[in-house]
C-alpha positions as a printed NumPy array, in Angstrom:
array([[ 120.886,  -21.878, -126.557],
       [ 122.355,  -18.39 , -125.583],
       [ 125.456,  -18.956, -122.439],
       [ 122.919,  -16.985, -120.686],
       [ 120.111,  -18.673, -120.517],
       [ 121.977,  -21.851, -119.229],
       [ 123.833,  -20.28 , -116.492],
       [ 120.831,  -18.247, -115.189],
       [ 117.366,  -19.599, -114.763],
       [ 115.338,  -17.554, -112.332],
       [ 115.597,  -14.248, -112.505],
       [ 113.393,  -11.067, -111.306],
       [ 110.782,   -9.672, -113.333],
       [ 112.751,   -6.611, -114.501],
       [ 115.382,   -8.779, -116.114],
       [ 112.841,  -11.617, -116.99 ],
       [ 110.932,   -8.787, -119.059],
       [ 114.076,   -7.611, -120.169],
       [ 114.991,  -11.158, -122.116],
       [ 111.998,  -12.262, -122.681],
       [ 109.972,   -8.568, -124.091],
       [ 107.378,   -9.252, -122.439],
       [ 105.7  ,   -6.259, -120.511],
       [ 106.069,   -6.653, -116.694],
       [ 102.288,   -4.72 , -116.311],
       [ 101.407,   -8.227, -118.204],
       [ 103.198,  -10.832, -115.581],
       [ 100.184,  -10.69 , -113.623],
       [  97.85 ,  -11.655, -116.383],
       [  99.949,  -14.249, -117.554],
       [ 101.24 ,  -15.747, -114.554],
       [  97.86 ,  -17.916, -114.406],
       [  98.539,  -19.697, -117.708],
       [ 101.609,  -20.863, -116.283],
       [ 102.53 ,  -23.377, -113.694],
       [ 103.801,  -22.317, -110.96 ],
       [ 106.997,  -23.894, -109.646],
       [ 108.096,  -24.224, -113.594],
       [ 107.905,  -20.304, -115.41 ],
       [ 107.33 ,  -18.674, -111.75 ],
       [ 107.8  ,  -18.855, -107.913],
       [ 107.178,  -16.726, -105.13 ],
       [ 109.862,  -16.209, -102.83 ],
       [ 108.318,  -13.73 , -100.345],
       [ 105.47 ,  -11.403,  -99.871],
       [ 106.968,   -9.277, -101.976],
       [ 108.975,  -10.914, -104.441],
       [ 108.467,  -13.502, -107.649],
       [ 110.767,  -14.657, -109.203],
       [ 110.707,  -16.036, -113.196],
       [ 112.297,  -18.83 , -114.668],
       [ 113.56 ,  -18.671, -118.178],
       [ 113.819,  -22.343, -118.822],
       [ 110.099,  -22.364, -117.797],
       [ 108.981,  -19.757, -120.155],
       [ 110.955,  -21.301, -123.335],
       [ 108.949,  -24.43 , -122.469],
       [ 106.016,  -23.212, -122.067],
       [ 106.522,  -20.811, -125.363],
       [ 107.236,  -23.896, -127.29 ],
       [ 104.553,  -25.985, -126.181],
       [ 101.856,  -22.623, -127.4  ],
       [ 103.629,  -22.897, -130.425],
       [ 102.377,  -26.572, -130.974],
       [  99.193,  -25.766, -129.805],
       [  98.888,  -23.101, -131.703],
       [ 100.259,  -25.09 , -134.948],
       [  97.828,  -27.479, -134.642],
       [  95.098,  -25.537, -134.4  ],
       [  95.829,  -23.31 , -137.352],
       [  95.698,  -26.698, -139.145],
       [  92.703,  -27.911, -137.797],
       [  91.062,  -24.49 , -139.204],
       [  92.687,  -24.878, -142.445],
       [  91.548,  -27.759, -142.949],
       [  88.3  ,  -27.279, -142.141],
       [  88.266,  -24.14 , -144.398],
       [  89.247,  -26.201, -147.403],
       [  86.113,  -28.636, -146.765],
       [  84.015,  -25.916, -146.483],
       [  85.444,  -24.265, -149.768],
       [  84.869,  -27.623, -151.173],
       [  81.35 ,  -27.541, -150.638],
       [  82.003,  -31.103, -148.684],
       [  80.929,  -29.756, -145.684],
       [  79.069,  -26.135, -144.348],
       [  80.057,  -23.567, -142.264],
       [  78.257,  -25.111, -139.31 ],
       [  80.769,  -28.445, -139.721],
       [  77.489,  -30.331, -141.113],
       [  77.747,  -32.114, -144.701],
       [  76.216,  -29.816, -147.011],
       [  73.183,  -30.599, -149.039],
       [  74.102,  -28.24 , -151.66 ],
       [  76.102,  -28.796, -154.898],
       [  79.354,  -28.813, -154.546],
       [  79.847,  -27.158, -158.276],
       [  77.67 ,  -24.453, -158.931],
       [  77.942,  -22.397, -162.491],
       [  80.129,  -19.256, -162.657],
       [  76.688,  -16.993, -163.364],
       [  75.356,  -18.374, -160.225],
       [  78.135,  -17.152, -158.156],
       [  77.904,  -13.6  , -160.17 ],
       [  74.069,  -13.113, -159.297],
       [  74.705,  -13.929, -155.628],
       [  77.435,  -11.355, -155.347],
       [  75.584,   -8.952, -157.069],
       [  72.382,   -9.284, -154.553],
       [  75.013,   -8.431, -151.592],
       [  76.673,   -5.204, -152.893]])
């Protein structure tokens, strides 16, 4: 992990946007996806402040989440392209194997 990151943890928004790229008009829209007291705290009226140890958490646990999910879909795509299942998630009732001229006069109907 960068020196910097480990001696500084909660830092103002300018230089939390400034490590991080993330656009400070955006802190506002984000701050409800993350918990407060961990990614941010608010110090004053007028002042939050943003931790960066917080953020790299919470970055890697969207990355999981994300992962996962992008697997879940895949997976479900392939059953669906396997004619095991339909688009709705339901087993389908149709072949699974249908002849190549089949296919052609169903794509031919669309365009």
């Amino acid at each position: 992990m960068n020196k910097h990151f480990e001696l500084v943890d909660w830092v103002t928004a300018e230089k939390f946007c400034e490590l991080t790229g993330e656009q400070i008009s955006n802190l506002k829209n984000l701050r409800p996806q993350w918990d407060e007291g961990k990614v941010w705290v608010k110090v004053s009226d007028r002042k939050i402040l943003y931790s960066l140890k917080g953020y790299n958490a919470w970055v890697e646990q969207a990355a999981q989440v994300y992962q996962k999910a992008q697997e879940q879909e895949a997976a479900r795509y392939r059953l669906i392209l396997n004619g095991t299942v339909n688009a709705s998630g339901s087993p389908s009732t149709s072949p699974t194997h249908q002849p190549t001229s089949v296919r052609r006069l169903r794509l031919e109907k669309i365009l």
